[in-house]
C-alpha positions in Angstrom: 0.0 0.0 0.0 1.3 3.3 -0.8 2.2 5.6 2.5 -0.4 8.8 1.4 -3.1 5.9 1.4 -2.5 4.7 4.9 -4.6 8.0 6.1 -7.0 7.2 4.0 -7.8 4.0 4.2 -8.2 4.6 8.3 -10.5 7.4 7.8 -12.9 5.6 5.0 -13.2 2.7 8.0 -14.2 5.4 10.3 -16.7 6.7 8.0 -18.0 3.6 7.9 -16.3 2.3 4.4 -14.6 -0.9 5.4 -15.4 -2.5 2.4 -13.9 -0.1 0.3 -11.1 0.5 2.6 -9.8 -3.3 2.9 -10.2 -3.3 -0.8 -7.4 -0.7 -0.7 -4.9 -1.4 1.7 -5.4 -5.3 0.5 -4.9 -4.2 -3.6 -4.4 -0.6 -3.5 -4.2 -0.1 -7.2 -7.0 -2.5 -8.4 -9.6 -0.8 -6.1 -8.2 3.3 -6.6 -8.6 2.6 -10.1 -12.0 1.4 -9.5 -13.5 3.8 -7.4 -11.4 6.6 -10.1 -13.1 5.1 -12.9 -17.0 4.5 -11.4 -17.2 8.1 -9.1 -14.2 10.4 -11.2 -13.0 10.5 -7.0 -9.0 10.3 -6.6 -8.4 8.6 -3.6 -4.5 9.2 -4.0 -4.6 12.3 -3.1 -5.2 11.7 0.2 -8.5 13.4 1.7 -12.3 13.2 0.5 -14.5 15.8 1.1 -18.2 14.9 3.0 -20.2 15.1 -0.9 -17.1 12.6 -2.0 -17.6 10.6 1.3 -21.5 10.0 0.4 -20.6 9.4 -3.2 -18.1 6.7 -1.8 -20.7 5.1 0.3 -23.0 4.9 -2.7 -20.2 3.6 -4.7 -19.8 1.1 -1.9 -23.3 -0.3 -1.8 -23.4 -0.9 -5.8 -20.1 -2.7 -5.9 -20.1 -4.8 -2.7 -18.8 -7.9 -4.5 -15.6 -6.4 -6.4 -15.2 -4.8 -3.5 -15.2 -7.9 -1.3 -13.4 -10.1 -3.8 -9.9 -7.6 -3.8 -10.2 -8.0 -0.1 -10.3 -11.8 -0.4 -7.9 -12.2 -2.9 -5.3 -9.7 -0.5 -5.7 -12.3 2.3 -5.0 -15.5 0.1 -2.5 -14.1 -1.6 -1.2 -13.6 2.0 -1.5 -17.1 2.8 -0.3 -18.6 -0.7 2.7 -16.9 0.2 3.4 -18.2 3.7 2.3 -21.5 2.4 5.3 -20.9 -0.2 7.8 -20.6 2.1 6.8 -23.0 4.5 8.2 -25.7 1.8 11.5 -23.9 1.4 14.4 -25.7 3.0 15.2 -21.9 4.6 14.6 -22.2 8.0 15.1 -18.6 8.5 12.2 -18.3 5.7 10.0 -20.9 7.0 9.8 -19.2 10.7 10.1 -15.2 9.1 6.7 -14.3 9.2 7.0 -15.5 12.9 9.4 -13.5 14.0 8.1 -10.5 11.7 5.1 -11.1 14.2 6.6 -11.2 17.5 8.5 -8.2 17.0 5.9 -6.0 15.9 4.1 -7.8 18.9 6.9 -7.0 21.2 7.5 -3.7 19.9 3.7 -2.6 20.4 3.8 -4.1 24.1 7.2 -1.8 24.7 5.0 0.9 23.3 2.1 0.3 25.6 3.9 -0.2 28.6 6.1 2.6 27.6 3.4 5.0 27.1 1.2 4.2 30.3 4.5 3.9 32.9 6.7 6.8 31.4 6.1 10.5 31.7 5.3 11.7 27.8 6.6 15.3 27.4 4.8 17.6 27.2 3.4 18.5 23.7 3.7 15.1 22.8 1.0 13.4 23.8 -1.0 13.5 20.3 2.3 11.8 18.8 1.8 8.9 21.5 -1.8 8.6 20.7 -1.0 8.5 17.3 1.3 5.5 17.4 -0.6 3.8 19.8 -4.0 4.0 17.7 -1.4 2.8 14.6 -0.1 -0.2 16.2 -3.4 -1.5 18.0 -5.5 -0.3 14.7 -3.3 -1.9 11.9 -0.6 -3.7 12.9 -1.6 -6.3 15.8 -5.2 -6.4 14.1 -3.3 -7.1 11.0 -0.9 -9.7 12.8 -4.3 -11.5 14.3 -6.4 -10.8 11.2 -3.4 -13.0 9.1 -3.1 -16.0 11.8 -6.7 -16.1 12.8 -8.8 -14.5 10.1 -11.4 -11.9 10.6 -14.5 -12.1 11.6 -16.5 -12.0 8.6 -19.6 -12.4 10.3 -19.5 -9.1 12.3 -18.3 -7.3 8.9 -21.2 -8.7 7.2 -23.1 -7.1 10.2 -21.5 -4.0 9.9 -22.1 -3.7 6.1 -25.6 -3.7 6.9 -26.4 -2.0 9.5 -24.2 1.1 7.0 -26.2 -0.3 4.2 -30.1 0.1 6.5 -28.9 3.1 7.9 -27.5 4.9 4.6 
């Protein structure tokens, strides 16, 4: 996923756009392109306006199942590629995503712990926040999203209660 998009694709979930924004950080360019070509909107450039926003959620609602299918194809595409190295002879390759894992996991309970035990300067505490919301939001919901799969169910339930309520 490109960097600019990272803003992005938190702020369409908390608009209620999870669809569209797992379609993009899972296949950024499939689904920008998409959503360029359908509503003339360019995600790329990094912020939506609220008439954009409801465009978006209309966009959403019409083309649940591409929308859906670059999110599923992300996530096996994920797996394919762990169950790839798992049959190399690398032990260093089979175990990677492993440790990958338990150092983000580690680094995120440093943070934590850090963060609630240490004095934060002052003028800093929006930085901490920041992080904090960054590693809970996307990288240990990632790291248990990968190993234990998410819980389609509840997005299915979310999808429509935005879908009744929009």
């Amino acid at each position: 996923m490109l960097p600019i998009l990272a803003p992005i694709v938190s702020m369409l979930a908390g608009k209620g756009l999870d669809l569209l924004s797992n379609a993009i950080e899972g296949g950024a360019d499939k689904a920008i392109e998409l959503v360029s070509e359908k509503t003339g909107i360019d995600l790329s450039k990094g912020s939506v306006t609220n008439e954009e926003i409801a465009e978006l959620k209309k966009f959403q609602r019409e083309h649940e199942s591409e929308l859906l299918a670059y999110h599923a194809e992300n996530t096996a595409n994920a797996r394919d590629m762990q169950k790839a190295a798992l049959e190399q002879d690398d032990e260093f390759s089979k175990r990677f995503i492993y440790y990958f894992a338990a150092l983000w996991s580690i680094a995120a309970i440093a943070f934590m712990f850090g963060i609630t035990f240490i004095d934060i300067p002052v003028g800093s505490e929006r930085f901490a926040d920041t992080i904090l919301g960054f590693l809970l939001g996307t990288i240990v919901a990632t790291i248990i999203n990968f190993f234990y799969g998410s819980s389609k169910g509840s997005q299915d339930k979310t999808t429509q209660i935005n879908r009744l309520a929009g």
